[in-house]
C-alpha positions in Angstrom: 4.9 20.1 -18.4 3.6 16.3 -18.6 0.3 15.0 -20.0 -1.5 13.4 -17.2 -3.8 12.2 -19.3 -3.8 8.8 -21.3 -6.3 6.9 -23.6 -4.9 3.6 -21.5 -2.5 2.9 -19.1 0.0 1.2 -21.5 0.1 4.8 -23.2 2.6 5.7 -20.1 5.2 4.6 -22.6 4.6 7.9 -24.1 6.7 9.5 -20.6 10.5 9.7 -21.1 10.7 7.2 -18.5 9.0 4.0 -19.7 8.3 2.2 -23.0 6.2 -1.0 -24.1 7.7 -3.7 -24.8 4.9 -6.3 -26.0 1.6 -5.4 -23.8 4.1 -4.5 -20.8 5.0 -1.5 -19.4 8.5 -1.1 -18.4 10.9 0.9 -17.1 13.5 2.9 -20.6 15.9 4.1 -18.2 17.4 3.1 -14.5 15.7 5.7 -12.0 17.9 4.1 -9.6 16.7 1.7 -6.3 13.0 1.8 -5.6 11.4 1.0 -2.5 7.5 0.1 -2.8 5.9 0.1 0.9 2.4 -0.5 -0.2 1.3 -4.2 -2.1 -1.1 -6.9 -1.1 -1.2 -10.5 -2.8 -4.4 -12.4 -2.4 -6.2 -13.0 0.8 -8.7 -15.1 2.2 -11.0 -15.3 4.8 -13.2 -18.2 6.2 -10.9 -20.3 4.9 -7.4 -21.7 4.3 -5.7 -19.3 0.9 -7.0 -21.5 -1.9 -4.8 -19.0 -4.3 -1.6 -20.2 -5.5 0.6 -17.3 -4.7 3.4 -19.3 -6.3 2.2 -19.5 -9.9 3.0 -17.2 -12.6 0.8 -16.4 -14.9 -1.4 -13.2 -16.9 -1.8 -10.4 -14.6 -5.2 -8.9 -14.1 -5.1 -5.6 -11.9 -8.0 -4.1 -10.4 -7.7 -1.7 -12.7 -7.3 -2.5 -15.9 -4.5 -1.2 -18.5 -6.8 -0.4 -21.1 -8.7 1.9 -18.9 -8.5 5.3 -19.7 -6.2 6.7 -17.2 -5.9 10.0 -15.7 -3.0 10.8 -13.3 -4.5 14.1 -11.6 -7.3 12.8 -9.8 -7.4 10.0 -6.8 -6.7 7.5 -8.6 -9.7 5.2 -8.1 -11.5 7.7 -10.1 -10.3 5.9 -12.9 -12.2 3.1 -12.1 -15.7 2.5 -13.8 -18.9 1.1 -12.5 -18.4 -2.4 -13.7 -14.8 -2.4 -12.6 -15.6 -1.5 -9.5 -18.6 -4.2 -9.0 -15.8 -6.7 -10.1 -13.6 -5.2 -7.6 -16.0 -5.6 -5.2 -16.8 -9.5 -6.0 -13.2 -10.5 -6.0 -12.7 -9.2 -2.1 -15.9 -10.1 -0.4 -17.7 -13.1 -2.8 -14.3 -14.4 -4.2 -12.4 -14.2 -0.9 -13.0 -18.0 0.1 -12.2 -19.2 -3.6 -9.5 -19.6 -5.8 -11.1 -17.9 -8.6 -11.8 -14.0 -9.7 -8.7 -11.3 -10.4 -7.7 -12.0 -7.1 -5.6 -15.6 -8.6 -3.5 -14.0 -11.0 -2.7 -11.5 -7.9 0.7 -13.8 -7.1 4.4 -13.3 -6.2 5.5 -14.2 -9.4 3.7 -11.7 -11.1 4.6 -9.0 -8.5 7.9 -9.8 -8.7 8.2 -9.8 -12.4 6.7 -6.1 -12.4 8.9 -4.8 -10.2 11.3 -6.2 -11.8 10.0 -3.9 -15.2 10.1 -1.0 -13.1 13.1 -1.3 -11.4 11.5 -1.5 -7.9 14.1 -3.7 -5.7 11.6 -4.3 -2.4 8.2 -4.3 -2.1 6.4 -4.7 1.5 3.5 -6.7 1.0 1.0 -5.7 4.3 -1.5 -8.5 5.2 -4.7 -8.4 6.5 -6.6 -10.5 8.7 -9.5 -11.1 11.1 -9.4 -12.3 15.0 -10.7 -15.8 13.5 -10.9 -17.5 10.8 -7.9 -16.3 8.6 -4.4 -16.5 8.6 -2.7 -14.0 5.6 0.1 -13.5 7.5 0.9 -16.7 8.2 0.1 -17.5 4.1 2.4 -14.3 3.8 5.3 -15.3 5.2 5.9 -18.5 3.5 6.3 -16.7 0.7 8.7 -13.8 2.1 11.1 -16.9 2.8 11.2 -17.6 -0.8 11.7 -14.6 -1.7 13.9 -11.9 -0.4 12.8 -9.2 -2.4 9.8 -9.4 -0.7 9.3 -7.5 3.0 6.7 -8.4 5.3 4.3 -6.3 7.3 1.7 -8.7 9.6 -1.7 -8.2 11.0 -3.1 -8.9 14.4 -6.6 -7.9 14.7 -7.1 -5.8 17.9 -9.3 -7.8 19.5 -7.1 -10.7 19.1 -6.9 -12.4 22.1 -3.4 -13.1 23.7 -1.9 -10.5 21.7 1.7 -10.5 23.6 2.1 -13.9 22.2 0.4 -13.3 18.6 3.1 -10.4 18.3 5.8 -12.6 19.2 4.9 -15.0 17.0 4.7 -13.4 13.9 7.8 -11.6 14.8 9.5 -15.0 14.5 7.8 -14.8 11.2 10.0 -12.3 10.2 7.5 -9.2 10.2 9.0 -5.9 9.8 5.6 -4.0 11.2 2.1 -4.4 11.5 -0.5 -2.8 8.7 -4.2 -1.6 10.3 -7.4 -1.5 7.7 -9.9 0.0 10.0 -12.6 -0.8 7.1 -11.5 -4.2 6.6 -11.2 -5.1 9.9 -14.1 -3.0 11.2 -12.1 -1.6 14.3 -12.0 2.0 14.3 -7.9 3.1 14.8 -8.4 4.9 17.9 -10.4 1.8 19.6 -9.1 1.3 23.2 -7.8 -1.9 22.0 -6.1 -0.9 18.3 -4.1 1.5 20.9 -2.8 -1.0 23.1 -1.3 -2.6 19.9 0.4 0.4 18.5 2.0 0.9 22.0 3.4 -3.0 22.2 4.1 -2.4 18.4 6.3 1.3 19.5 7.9 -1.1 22.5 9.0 -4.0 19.7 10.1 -1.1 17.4 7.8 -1.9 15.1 6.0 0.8 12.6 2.4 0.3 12.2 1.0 1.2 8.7 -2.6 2.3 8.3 -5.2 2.1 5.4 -5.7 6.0 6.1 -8.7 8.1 5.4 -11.4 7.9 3.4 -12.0 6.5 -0.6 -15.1 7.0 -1.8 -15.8 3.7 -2.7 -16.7 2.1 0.4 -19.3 1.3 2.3 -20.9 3.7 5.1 -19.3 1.9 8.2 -15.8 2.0 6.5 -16.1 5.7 5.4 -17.3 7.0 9.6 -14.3 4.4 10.7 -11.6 6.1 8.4 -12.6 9.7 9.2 -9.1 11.2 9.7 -9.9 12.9 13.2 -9.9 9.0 14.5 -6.3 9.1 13.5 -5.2 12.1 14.8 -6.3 10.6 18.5 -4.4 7.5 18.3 -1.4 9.6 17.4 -1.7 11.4 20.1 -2.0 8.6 22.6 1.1 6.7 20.9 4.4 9.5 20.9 6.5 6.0 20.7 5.2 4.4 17.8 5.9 4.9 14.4 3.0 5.5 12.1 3.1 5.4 8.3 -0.7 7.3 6.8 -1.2 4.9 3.9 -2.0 7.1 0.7 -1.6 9.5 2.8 -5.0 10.4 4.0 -6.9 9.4 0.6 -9.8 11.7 0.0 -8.9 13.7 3.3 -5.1 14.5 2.0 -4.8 18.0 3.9 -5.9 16.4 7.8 -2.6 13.6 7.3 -0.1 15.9 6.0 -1.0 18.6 8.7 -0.5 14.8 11.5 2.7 14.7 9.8 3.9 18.2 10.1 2.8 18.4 13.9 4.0 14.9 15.1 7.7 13.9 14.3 6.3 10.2 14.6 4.4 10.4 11.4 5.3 9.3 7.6 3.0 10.0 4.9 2.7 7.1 2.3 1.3 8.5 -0.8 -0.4 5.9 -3.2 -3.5 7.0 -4.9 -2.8 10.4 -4.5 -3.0 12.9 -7.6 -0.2 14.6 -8.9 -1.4 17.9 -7.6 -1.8 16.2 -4.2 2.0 14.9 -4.6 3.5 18.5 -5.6 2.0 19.8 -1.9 3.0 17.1 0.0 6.4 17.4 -1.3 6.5 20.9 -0.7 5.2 21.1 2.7 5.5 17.5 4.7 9.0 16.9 6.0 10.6 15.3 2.8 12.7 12.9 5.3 9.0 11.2 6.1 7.6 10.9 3.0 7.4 7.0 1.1 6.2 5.2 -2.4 3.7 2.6 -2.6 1.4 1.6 -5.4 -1.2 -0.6 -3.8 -0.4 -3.2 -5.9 -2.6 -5.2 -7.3 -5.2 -2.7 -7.7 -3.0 -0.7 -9.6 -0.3 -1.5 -12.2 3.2 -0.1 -10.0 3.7 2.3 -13.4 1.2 4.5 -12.5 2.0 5.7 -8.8 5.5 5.9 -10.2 5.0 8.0 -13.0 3.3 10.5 -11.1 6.3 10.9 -8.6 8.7 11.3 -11.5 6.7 13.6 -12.7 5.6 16.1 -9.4 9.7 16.0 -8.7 10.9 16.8 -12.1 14.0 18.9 -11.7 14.5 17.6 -7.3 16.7 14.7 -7.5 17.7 14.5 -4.3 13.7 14.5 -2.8 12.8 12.0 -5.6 16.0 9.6 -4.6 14.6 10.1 -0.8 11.3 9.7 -2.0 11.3 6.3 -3.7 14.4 4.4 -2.1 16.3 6.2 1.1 13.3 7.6 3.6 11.7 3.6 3.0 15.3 2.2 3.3 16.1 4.3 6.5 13.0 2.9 7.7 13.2 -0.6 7.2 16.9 -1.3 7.8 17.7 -2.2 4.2 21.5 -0.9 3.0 
């Protein structure tokens, strides 16, 4: 058995499968190709992106590495009260500047962690409003630079013109569409969000949701996560593909029983726990299970470390787990 228990993040080093090198966290042995379907840079709202997501520089996650970390809880558990008030500052207050955490949250320093951890892809999933931002847009310019990097867009529901928003951003190079019903305040079985899965299922294009709820945020974003919400949209889109993004959160049992009744359903488990983790990979169809991190409020080490360690001794689910269900997915070799 594993510790799951560490006086900070860096202290992951003690696992057999990383080690510190500096203040870094990398990666002692190959694991192989890793997919990561879940990151975010910076975004902005009200305004043009005033972040550089071109510059390199000092990384500062949501949470931090020195944090005490334990890997058998939701993960934002680990998260005090000030990091949390910080948290919230950088989204909402920050979002219109080019200050905060949210300017050392960059390609660069995605890349160069990935590149620690052995992770070859990572899909980075905008977000935007109807008006009055453009992420995906900001997003794609740097997907063209770098081809590591996948793209998922966002088109509000109540986006007018639709049709021709979705053909844009294909043009963009999207590879799906991602849907935060808290961010966006649009509940995921609004008439509206449905009429985009269903022209997202005729494009053949998987739409991945912020799933369930956290704990952390406010009232209207906890009733608009509510996973029954979910289940109807499902059930009014047979022809779309639908990835739970971490997998339900703090309602973990409602996703996995979506994905064990509807063959249209993938579970993507970031946050989760590592007791969470053992049951989905013992009851969800392992073909439909897929890593993510949700990158930059966590370091990639630590949804990793808690995969390697709930598949100990199943190779072949791990392998599926963190490169080949993802790979199948998104049409990478």
């Amino acid at each position: 058995m594993y510790q799951t228990r560490f006086d900070s993040a860096r202290d992951l080093a003690t696992l057999p499968w990383f080690e510190r090198r500096d203040d870094r966290i990398v990666c002692a042995e190959s694991l192989g190709p890793v997919i990561d379907t879940h990151t975010h840079l910076a975004q902005a709202y009200l305004r043009p992106m005033c972040v550089d997501l071109e510059r390199a520089c000092t990384m500062r996650h949501y949470l931090p590495l020195e944090r005490p970390l334990e890997l058998d809880c939701y993960v934002n558990k680990n998260l005090t009260p000030s990091d949390l008030a910080e948290m919230k500052r950088d989204v909402s207050l920050r979002a219109i500047t080019a200050g905060g955490l949210r300017a050392t949250h960059t390609a660069p320093n995605l890349i160069r962690e990935m590149s620690e951890l052995g992770i070859g892809h990572s899909v980075l999933l905008a977000i935007d409003w109807p008006i009055l931002s453009a992420n995906t847009k900001a997003y794609a310019q740097v997907v063209d630079k770098h081809p590591e990097l996948i793209l998922f867009g966002s088109i509000h529901p109540w986006t007018p013109f639709i049709e021709s928003r979705l053909r844009e951003q294909r043009a963009l190079g999207i590879r799906g569409l991602k849907l935060h019903p808290m961010a966006q305040i649009v509940a995921p079985d609004d008439p509206l969000a449905i009429r985009l899965y269903r022209l997202a299922g005729r494009h053949g294009l998987p739409v991945i949701f912020h799933c369930g709820p956290v704990g952390i945020e406010p009232i209207h974003g906890r009733i608009l996560c509510q996973i029954g919400r979910y289940r109807r949209a499902i059930e009014r889109c047979p022809d779309t593909v639908f990835l739970l993004g971490h997998s339900g959160a703090l309602q973990m049992e409602g996703a996995l029983a979506l994905a064990q009744e509807h063959e249209n359903v993938w579970l993507e488990i970031s946050c989760q726990s590592v007791t969470n983790l053992r049951r989905i990979f013992a009851e969800a169809p392992p073909q439909r299970i897929v890593f993510g991190s949700d990158w930059p409020w966590y370091h990639q080490a630590i949804p990793l470390a808690k995969v390697l360690i709930a598949t100990e001794d199943r190779p072949d689910l791990r392998r599926a787990v963190l490169w080949e269900n993802a790979a199948r997915l998104l049409g990478i070799d």
